[in-house]
N, C-alpha and C positions, 0 to 999 in steps of 0.2 A: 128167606131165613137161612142164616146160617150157623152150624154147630161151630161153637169158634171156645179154642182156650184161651187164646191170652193175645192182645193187640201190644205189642211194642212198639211205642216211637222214637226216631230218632237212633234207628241201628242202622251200621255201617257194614254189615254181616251179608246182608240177604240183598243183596245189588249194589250199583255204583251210588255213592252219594249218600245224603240224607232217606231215610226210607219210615216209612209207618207198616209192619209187616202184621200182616193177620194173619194168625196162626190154628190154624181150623183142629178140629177132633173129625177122627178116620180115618183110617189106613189099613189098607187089607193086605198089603207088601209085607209087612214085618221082618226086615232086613234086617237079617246077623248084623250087630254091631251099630244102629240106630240110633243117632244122637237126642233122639228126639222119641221114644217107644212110650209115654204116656199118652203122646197124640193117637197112639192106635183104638182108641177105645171112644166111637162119637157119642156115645151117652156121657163121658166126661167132660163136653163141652157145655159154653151157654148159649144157647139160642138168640143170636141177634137178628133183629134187622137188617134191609138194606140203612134205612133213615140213622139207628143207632152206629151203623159200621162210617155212614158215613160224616158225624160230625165229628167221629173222630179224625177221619182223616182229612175232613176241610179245617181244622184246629190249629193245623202245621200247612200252613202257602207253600213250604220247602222241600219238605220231603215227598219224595214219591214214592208209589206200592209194591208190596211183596206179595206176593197170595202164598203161604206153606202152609206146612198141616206135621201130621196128615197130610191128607192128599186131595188139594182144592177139586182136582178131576171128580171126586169121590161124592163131590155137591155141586157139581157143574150148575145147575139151574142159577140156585142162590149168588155161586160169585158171577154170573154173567150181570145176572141184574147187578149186582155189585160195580162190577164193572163197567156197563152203559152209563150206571149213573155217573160213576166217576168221571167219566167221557165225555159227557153232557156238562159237567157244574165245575171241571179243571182243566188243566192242561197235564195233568202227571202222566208221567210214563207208570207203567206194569209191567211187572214181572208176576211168575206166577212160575211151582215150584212142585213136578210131580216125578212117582215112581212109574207113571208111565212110559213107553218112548212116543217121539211125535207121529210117526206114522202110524201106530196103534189106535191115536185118539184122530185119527182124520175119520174112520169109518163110523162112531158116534154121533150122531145127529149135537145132543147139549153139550160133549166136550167140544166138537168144533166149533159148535157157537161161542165158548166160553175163548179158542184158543182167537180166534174172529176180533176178538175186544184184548189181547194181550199184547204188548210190546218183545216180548224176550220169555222165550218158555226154558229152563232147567230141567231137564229131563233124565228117565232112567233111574233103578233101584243104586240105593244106596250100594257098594260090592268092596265088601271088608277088603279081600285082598286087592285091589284097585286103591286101596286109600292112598290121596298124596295131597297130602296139608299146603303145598306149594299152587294148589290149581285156584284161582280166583274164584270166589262165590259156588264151589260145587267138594264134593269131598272124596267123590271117586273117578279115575280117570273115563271110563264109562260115560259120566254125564256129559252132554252136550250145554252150551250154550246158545240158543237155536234164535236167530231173526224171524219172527213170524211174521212179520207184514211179508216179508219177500220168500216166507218158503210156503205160503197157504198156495196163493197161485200155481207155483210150479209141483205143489204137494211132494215135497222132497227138504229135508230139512236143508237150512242154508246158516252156517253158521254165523252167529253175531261176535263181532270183532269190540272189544271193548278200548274204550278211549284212555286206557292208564298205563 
């Protein structure tokens, strides 16, 4: 289960391409300046399934996944499952969308598992003064756009190069 506010599909916002973005409730960052501060509250969301989260996103063959929030870190168990199943019954890529940095969640038992099943992790607190509306898919120059298939082994972030 996951506290979830509002599933979007078909946004062009939250990674390359077509994307189906889950957008969870909780966040304990509360970053000055937070384009998104109703997610900070997870009794605001609704409690879905893995099965419910995922007919949504088997509905669209095209887009593929966003994990944000809130802070998906913040329910690691729920999007893992979330994400094996995805793994299991598609081919989508994931993304996945936190205020934490990656080397923070390597020493977490469930957010590593969670980071295990992601394609492209967005990392790092929102930082009003870092804002620059020019950086693709992140809003402060702070964030990282991280490869995890290639930075778990070496446990050192490895940045992802995007194809645009």
């Amino acid at each position: 289960m996951v506290s979830v506010l509002d599933i979007i599909e078909d946004t062009m916002v939250d990674g390359p391409g077509l994307r189906t973005s889950i957008y969870c409730a909780g966040c304990r960052h509360a970053c000055p300046g937070c384009h998104n501060p109703q997610s900070w509250d997870i009794s605001k969301g609704r409690r879905m399934t893995t099965e419910e989260m995922m007919a949504v996103i088997e509905a669209d063959p095209y887009a593929d996944v966003t994990f944000s929030g809130g802070d998906p870190m913040l329910q690691a168990e729920g999007f893992t499952e979330l994400a094996k199943a995805i793994r299991s019954r598609t081919r989508k890529t994931i993304w996945c969308y936190t205020g934490f940095v990656f080397e923070a969640l390597l020493g977490n038992p469930a957010q590593r598992a969670l980071l295990e099943e992601i394609d492209v992790l967005v990392d790092g607190p929102f930082v009003r003064s870092l804002r620059n509306e020019d950086l693709p898919f992140r809003g402060s120059s702070n964030q990282r756009l991280i490869d995890v298939k290639k930075s778990l082994p070496r446990e050192t972030a490895v940045p992802y190069h995007l194809g645009i």
